[in-house]
C-alpha positions as CSV (number, residue, x, y, z in Angstrom):
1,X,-6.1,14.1,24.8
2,X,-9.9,13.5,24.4
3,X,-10.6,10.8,21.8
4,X,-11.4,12.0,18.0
5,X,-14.0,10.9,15.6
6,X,-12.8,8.4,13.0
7,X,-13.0,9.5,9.6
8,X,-14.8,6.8,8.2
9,X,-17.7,7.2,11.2
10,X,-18.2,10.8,9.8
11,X,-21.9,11.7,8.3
12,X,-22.7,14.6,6.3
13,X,-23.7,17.3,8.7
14,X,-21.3,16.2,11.3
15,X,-18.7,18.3,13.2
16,X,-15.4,17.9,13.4
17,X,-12.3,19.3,15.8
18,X,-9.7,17.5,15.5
19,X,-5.9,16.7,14.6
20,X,-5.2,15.1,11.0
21,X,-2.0,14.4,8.9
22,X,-2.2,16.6,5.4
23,X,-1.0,13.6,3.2
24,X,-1.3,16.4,-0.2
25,X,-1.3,20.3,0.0
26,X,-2.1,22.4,-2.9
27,X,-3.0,26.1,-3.1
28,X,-5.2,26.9,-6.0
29,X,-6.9,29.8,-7.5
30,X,-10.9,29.7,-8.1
31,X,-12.9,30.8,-11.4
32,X,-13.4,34.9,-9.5
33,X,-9.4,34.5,-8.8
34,X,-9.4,33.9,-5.3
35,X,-6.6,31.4,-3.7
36,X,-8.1,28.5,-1.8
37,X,-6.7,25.7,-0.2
38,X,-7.1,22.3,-1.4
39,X,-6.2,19.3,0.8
40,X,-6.1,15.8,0.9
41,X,-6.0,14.5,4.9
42,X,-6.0,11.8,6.8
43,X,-6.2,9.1,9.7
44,X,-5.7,5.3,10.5
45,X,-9.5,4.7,9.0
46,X,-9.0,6.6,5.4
47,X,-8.8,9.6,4.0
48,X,-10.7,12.6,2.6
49,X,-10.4,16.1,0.9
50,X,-10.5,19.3,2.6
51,X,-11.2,22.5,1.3
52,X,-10.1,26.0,2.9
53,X,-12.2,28.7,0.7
54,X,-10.5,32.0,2.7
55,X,-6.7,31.7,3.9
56,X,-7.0,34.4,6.5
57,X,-8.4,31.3,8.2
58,X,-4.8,30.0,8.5
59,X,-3.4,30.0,12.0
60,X,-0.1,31.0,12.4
61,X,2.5,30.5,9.6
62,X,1.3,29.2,6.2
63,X,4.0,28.2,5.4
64,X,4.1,24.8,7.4
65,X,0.7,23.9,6.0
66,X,2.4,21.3,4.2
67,X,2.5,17.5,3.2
68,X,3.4,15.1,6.0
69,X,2.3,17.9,8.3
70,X,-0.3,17.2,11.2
71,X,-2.6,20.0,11.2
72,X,-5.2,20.6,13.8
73,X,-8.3,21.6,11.9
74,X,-12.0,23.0,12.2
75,X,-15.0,22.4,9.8
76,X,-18.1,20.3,8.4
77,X,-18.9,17.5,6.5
78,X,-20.4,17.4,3.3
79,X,-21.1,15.1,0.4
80,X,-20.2,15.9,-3.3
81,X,-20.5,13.7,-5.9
82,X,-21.0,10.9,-3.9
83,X,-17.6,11.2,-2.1
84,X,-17.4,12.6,1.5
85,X,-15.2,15.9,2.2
86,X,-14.7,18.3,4.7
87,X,-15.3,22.2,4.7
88,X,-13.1,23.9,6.7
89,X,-13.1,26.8,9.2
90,X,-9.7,27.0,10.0
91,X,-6.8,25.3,10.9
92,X,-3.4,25.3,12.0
93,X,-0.1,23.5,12.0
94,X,0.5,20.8,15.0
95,X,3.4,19.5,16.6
96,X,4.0,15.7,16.7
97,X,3.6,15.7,20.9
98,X,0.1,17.7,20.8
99,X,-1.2,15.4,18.7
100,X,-0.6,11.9,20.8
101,X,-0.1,8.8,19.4
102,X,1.2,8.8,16.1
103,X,-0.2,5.5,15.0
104,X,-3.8,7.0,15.0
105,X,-3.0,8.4,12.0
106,X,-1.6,5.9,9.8
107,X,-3.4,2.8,8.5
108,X,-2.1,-0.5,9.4
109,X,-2.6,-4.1,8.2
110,X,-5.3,-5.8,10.0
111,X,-3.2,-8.9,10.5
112,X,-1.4,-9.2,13.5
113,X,2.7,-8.3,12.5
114,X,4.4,-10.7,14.6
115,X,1.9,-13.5,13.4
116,X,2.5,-12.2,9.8
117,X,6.4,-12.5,10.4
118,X,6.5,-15.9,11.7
119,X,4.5,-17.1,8.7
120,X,7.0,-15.8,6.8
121,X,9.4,-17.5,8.5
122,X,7.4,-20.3,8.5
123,X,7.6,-20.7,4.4
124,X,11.4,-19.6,3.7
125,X,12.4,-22.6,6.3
126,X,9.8,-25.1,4.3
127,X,11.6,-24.7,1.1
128,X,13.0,-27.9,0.1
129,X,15.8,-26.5,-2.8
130,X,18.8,-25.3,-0.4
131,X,20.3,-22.7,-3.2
132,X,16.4,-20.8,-3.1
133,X,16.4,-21.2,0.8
134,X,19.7,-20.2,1.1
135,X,18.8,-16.9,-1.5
136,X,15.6,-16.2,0.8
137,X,17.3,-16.7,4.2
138,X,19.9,-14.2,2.9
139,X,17.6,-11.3,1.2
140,X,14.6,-11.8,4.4
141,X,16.4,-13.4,7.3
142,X,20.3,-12.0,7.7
143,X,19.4,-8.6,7.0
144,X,17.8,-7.1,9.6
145,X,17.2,-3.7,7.8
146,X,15.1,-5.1,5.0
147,X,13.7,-7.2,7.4
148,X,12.0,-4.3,9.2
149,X,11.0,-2.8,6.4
150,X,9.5,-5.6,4.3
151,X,7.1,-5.8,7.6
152,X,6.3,-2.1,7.6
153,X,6.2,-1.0,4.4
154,X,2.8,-0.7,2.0
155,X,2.4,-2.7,-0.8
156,X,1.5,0.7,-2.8
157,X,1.2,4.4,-2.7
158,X,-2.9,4.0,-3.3
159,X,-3.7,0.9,-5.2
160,X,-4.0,-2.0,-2.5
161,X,-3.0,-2.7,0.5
162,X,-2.1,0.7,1.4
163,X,-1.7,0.1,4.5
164,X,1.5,-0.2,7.6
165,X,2.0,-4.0,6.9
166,X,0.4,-4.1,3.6
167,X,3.2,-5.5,1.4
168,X,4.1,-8.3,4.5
169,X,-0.1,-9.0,4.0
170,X,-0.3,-8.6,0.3
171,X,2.8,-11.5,-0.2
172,X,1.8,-14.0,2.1
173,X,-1.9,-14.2,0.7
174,X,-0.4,-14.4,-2.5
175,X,1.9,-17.3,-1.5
176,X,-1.3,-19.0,0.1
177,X,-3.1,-19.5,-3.1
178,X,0.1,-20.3,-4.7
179,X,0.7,-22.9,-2.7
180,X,-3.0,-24.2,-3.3
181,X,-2.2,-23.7,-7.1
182,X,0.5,-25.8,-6.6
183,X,-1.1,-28.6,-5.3
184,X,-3.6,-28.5,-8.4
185,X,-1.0,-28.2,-10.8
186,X,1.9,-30.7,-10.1
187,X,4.3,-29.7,-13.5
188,X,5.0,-26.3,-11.3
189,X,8.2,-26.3,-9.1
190,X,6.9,-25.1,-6.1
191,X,9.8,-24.3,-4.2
192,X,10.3,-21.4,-7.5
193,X,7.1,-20.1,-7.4
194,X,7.1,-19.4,-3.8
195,X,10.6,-17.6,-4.5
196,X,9.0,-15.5,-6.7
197,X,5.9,-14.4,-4.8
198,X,8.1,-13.3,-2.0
199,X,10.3,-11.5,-3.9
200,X,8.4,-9.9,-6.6
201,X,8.0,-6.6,-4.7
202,X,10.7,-6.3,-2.0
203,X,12.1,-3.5,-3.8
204,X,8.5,-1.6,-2.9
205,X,10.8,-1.3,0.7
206,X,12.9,1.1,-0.9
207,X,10.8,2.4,-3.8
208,X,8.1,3.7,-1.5
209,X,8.2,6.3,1.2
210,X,5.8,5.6,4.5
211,X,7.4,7.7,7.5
212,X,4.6,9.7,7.0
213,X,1.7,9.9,4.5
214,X,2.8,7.1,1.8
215,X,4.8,8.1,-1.3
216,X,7.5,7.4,-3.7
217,X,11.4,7.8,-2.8
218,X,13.7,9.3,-5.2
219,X,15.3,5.9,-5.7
220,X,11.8,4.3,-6.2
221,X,10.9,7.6,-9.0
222,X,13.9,6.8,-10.7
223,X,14.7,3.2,-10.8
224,X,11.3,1.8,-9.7
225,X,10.8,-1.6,-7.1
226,X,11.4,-4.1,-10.4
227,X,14.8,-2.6,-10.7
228,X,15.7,-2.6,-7.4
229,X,15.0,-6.2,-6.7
230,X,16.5,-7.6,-9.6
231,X,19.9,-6.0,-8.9
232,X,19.2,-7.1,-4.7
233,X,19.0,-11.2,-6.4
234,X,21.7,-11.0,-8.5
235,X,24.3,-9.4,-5.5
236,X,22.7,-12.1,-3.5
237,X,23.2,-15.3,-5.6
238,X,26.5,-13.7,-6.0
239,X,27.4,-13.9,-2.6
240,X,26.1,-17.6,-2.3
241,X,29.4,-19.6,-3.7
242,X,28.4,-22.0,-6.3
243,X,25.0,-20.3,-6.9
244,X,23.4,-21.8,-9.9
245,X,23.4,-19.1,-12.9
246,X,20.2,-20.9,-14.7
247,X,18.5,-20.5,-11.4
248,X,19.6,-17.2,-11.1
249,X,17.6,-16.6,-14.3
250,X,14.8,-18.1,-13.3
251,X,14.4,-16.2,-10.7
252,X,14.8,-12.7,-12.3
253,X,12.3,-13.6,-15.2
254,X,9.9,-14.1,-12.3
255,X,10.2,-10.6,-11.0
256,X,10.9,-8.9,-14.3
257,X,7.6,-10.3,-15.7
258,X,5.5,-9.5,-12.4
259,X,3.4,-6.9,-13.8
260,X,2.0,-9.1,-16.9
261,X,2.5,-6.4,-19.7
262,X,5.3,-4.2,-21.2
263,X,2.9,-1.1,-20.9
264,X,2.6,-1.9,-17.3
265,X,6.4,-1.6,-16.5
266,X,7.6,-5.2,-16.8
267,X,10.6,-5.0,-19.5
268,X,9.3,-8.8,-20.5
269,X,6.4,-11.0,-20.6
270,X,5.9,-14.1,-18.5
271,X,7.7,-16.9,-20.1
272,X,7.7,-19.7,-17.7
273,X,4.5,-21.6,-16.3
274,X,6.1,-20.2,-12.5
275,X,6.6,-16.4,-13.8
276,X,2.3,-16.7,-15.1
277,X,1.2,-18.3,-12.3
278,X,3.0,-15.6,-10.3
279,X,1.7,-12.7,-12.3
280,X,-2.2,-13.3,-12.5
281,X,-2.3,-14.4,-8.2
282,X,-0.3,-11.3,-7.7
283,X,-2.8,-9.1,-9.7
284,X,-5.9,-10.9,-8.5
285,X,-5.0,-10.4,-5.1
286,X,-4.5,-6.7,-5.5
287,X,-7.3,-6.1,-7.4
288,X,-9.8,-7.7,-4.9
289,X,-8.1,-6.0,-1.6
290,X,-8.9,-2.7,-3.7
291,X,-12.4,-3.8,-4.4
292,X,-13.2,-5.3,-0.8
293,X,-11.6,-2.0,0.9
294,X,-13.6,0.2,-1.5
295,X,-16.7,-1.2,-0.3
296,X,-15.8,-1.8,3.2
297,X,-14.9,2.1,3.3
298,X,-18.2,3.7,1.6
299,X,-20.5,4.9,4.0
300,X,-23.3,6.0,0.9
301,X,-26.7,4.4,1.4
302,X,-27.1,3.1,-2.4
303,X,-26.3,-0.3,-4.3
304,X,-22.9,1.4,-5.9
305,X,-20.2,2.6,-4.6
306,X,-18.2,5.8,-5.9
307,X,-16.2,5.3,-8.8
308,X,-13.0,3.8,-8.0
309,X,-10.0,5.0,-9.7
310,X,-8.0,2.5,-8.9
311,X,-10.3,-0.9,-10.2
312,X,-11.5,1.9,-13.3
313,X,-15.0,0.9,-12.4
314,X,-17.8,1.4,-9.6
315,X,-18.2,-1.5,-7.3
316,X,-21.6,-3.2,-6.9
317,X,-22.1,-3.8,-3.2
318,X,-24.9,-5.9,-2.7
319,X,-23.9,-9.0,-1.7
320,X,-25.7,-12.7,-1.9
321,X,-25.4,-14.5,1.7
322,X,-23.0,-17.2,1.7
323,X,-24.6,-20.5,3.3
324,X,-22.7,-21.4,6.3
């Protein structure tokens, strides 16, 4: 199959024939009452809305013009509003073996996964306290399932790292600059905090969906990943004879508090130096991925990039040389 266009190299004006994955479908009906097609597709480089203005354009059955669905698809590029979309001609479903390698069409960490995993490694084996090594060889060692998935999995549906490999990438450059916090502030137990950095989204391997275009699971609507993991530690530590219940504790205040704020899903506040420390790197990490990617991924000419829903903000991209 000839080689397609990546969707971040695409210009206004430009062409495009080509297969993509329909990662949201919606049919919608304009001002004059006419039914479009409104869709939001995809490829390993990012992602962009599509709009089909006359559905006799459809090819084939309409019906399987629908999310997760690879579509092979006609149109032209356009700008609006300072965000880059296509214009469709037509399109039509695809089946997985016309359209080739999968993997085109599903972003994926830019760290290398097998490097990533042996870091990993790397930090459960340099844990000093045997109950917390013992907890973390259990939970990211013995079980091969969750093993696989905490290296494939996102960190999030569309806030950072939303990427194949992104929660893998997102936790160990947390637990670097916890480590250097660490360092700095000696009163910290060290051997906790990185406990809690590795497990403070693990449940994000069930809670989020990523066979396809990235979403949640019905598990992951209803409980959430904070849920999950908690109840993961506890059968965990349960299974560990002698486990230390204050530790246990520790632990699950750690991942409870994660998110900072009641209004942001944690059921409590961070109440130990560890669970703080573990909180801000967690969000400061995620919130400069999201800013980085957001200017790494606008194509515009100006200063400014879009605004970004998910830092609430535009991002300034002019940068100051660094001095080697």
């Amino acid at each position: 199959m000839a080689e397609q266009a990546a969707l971040r190299t695409l210009k206004e004006g430009d062409s495009f024939n080509g297969f993509l994955l329909a990662q949201e479908v919606a049919f919608k009906t304009s001002a004059k009452g006419s039914e479009y097609l409104e869709l939001k597709l995809g490829d390993a480089s990012g992602d962009l809305k599509g709009f089909l203005w006359d559905l006799r354009a459809v090819e084939g059955d309409l019906d399987l013009v629908a999310p997760d669905a690879f579509l092979k698809v006609k149109g032209q590029i356009s700008n609006y509003n300072g965000r880059t979309q296509i214009r469709l001609d037509k399109l039509r479903f695809a089946r997985d073996e016309e359209v080739g390698d999968l993997a085109r069409f599903f972003p994926v960490s830019r760290r290398d996964a097998e490097e990533m995993a042996q870091e990993l490694d790397g930090l459960i084996a340099g844990v000093k306290d045997p109950w917390i090594r013992r907890l973390l060889e259990a939970l990211f060692v013995e079980d091969a399932s969750r093993r696989e998935a905490f290296r494939r999995a996102p960190a999030a549906k569309s806030m950072h790292h939303v990427c194949l490999g992104g929660l893998i990438e997102h936790t160990l450059s947390v637990a670097g600059m916890a480590d250097r916090a660490c360092a700095h502030y000696p009163d910290l137990n060290r051997d906790l905090v990185l406990a809690g950095v590795l497990l403070h989204d693990l449940g994000k391997t069930a809670e989020l969906t990523y066979q396809r275009s990235f979403g949640y699971s019905d598990a992951g609507n209803l409980l959430g990943h904070i849920s999950m993991e908690a109840e993961w530690i506890s059968r965990a530590a349960s299974g560990i004879p002698g486990f230390p219940e204050e530790l246990r504790l520790h632990l699950l205040h750690i991942v409870l508090s994660h998110h900072g704020r009641l209004e942001y899903g944690s059921p409590v506040l961070p109440k130990t130096p560890e669970a703080l420390l573990v909180h801000y790197l967690d969000d400061l990490d995620g919130k400069l991925e999201a800013m980085f990617r957001g200017m790494r991924e606008d194509a515009g000419e100006g200063s400014w990039t879009p605004f970004s829903r998910s830092m609430d903000r535009m991002i300034y991209k002019s940068r100051w040389p660094k001095v080697d």
